[in-house]
C-alpha positions as CSV (number, residue, x, y, z in Angstrom):
1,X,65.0,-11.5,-54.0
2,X,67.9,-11.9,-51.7
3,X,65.4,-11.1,-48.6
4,X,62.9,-13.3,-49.6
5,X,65.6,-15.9,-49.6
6,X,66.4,-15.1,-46.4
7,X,62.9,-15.2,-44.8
8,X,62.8,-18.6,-46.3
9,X,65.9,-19.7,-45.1
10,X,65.4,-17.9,-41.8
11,X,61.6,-20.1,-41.6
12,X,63.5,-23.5,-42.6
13,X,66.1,-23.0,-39.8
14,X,63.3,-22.1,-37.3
15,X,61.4,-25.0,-38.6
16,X,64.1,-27.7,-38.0
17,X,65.2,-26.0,-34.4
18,X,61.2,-26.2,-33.5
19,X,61.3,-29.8,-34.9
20,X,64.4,-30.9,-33.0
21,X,63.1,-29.1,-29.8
22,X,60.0,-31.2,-30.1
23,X,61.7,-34.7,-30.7
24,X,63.8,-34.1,-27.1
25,X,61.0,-33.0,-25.4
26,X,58.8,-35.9,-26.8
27,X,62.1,-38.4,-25.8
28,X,62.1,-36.9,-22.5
29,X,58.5,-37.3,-21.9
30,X,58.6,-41.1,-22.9
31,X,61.7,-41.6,-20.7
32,X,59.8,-40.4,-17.4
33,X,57.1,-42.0,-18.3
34,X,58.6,-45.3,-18.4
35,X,61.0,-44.7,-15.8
36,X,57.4,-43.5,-13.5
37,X,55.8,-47.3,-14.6
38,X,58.8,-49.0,-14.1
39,X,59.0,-47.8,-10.5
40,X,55.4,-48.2,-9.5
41,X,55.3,-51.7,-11.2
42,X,58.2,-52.1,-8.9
43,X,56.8,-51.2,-5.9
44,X,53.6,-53.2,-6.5
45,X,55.5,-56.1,-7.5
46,X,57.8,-55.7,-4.0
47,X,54.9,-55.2,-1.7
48,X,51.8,-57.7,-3.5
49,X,51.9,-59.9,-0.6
50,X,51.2,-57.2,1.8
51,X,48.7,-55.5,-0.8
52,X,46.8,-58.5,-0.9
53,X,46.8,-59.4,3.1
54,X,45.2,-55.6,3.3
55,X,42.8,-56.2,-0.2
56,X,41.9,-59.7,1.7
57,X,41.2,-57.9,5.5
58,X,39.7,-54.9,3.9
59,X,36.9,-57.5,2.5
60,X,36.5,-59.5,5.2
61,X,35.7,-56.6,7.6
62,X,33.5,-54.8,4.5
63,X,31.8,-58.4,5.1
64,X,31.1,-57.9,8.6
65,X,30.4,-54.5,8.4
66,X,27.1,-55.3,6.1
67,X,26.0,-58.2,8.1
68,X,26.1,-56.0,11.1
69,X,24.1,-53.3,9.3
70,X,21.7,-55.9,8.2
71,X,21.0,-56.7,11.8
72,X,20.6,-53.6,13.1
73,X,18.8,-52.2,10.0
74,X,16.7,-55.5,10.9
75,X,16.2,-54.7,14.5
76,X,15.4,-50.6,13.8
77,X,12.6,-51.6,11.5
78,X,11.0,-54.3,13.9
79,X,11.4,-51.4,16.8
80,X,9.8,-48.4,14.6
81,X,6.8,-51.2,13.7
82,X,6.2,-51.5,17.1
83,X,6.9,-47.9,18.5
84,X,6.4,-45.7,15.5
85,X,6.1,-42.3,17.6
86,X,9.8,-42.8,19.2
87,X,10.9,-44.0,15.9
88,X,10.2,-40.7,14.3
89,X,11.5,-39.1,17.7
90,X,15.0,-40.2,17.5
91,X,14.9,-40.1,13.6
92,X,14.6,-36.3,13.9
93,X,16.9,-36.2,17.0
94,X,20.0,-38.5,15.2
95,X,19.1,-35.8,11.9
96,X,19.1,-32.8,14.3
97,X,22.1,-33.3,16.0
98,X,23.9,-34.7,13.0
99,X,23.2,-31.8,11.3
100,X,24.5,-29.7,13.7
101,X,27.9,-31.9,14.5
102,X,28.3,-31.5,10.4
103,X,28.0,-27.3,10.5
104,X,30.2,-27.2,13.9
105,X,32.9,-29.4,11.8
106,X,34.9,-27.0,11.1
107,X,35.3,-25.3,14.0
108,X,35.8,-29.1,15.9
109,X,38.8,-29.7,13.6
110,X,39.9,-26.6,14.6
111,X,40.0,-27.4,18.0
112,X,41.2,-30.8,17.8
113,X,44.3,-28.9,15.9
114,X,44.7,-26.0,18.3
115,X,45.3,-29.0,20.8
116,X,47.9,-30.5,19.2
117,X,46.2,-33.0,17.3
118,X,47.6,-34.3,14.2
119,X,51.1,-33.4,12.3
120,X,51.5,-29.4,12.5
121,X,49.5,-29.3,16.0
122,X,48.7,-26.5,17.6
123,X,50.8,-24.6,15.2
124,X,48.3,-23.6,13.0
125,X,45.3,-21.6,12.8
126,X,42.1,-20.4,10.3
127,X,41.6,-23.3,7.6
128,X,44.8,-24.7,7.7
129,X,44.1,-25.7,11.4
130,X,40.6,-26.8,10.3
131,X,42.0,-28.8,7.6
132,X,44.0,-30.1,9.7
133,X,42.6,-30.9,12.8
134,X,39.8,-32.8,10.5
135,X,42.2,-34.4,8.7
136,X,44.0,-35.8,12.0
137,X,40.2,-37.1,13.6
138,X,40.0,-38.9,10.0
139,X,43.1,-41.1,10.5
140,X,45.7,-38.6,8.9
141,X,45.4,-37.2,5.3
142,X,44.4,-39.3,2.0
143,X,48.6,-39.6,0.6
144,X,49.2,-41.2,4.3
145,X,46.5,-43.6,3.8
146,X,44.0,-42.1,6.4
147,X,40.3,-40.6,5.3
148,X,41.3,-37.1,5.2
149,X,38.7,-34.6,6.3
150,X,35.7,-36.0,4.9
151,X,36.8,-39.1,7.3
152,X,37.0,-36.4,9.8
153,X,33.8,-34.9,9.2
154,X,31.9,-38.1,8.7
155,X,33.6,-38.8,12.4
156,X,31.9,-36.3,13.5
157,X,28.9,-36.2,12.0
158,X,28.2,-39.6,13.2
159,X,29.1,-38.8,16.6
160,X,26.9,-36.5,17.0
161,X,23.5,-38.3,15.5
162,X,24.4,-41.0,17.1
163,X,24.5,-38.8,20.3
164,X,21.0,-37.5,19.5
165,X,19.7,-40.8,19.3
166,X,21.3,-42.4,22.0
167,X,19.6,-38.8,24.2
168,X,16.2,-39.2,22.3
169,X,16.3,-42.6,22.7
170,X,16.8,-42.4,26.8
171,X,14.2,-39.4,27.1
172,X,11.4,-40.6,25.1
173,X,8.9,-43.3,26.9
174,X,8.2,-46.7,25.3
175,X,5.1,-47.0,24.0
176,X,5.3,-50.6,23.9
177,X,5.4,-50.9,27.7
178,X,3.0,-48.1,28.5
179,X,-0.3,-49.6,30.1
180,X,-3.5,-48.6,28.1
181,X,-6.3,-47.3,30.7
């Protein structure tokens, strides 16, 4: 009996030590957690005047943005009506080279890294550098506020179909203003 008795009191005294371990931990927890809203409420609170000049210019050129698209969207269709052959021509072009900017992104953000581009320029090499160097054409990482390397990707990515177009575009005759024999 006197071993039982002690298991038992050996599982009480393990019981309350796990209990009491729990209840500080749980008292910690709550503490940084309302220590961690108290200071981003804070900082909110300190800087809502500048959040809301960026919330307000942020709409305004989201605004813009659309109305442009809208216009050229507007004028692309009216020139494919008219010219459908160099419309599918510098369709396939913009893709094409797109495409290609997308695959050789990588190796771009390299580059731009090995030059000396962004933070650790220069000093950095295989996917760091890549990481990096995209990173840098995107405006600087996500945490600083930049687009990070998809920003640096879509950079250039868009570069480069717009530089298809722009070749397909120049190479490819008008139709419009051929004369009809």
């Amino acid at each position: 009996m006197g071993f039982l008795k002690f298991l038992g009191k050996a599982a009480l005294g393990t019981a309350k030590v796990t209990g009491n371990v729990a209840w500080g931990t749980t008292k910690a927890a709550t503490k940084v957690a309302v220590g961690t809203t108290s200071m981003v409420a804070k900082a909110v609170y300190d800087n809502r005047e500048t959040i809301g000049k960026v919330a307000e210019t942020a709409a305004v050129f989201t605004g813009k943005a659309a109305l442009g698209t809208a216009k050229v969207a507007g004028k692309a269709v009216a020139a494919a009506v008219e010219n459908p052959g160099k419309a599918a021509v510098v369709t396939a072009a913009a893709a094409a080279t797109g495409g290609l900017a997308y695959a050789a992104a990588p190796a771009i953000g390299a580059l731009a890294s090995a030059a000396g581009l962004g933070v650790s320029g220069g000093t950095l090499s295989g996917a760091a550098a890549t990481s990096a160097g995209l990173a840098a054409l995107g405006g600087g990482s996500l945490a600083s506020g930049g687009l990070g390397m998809a920003g640096g990707s879509a950079l250039i990515v868009g570069a480069g179909a717009l530089g298809g177009g722009a070749v397909a575009d120049a190479l490819t005759p008008d139709e419009s203003k051929t004369t009809k024999s």
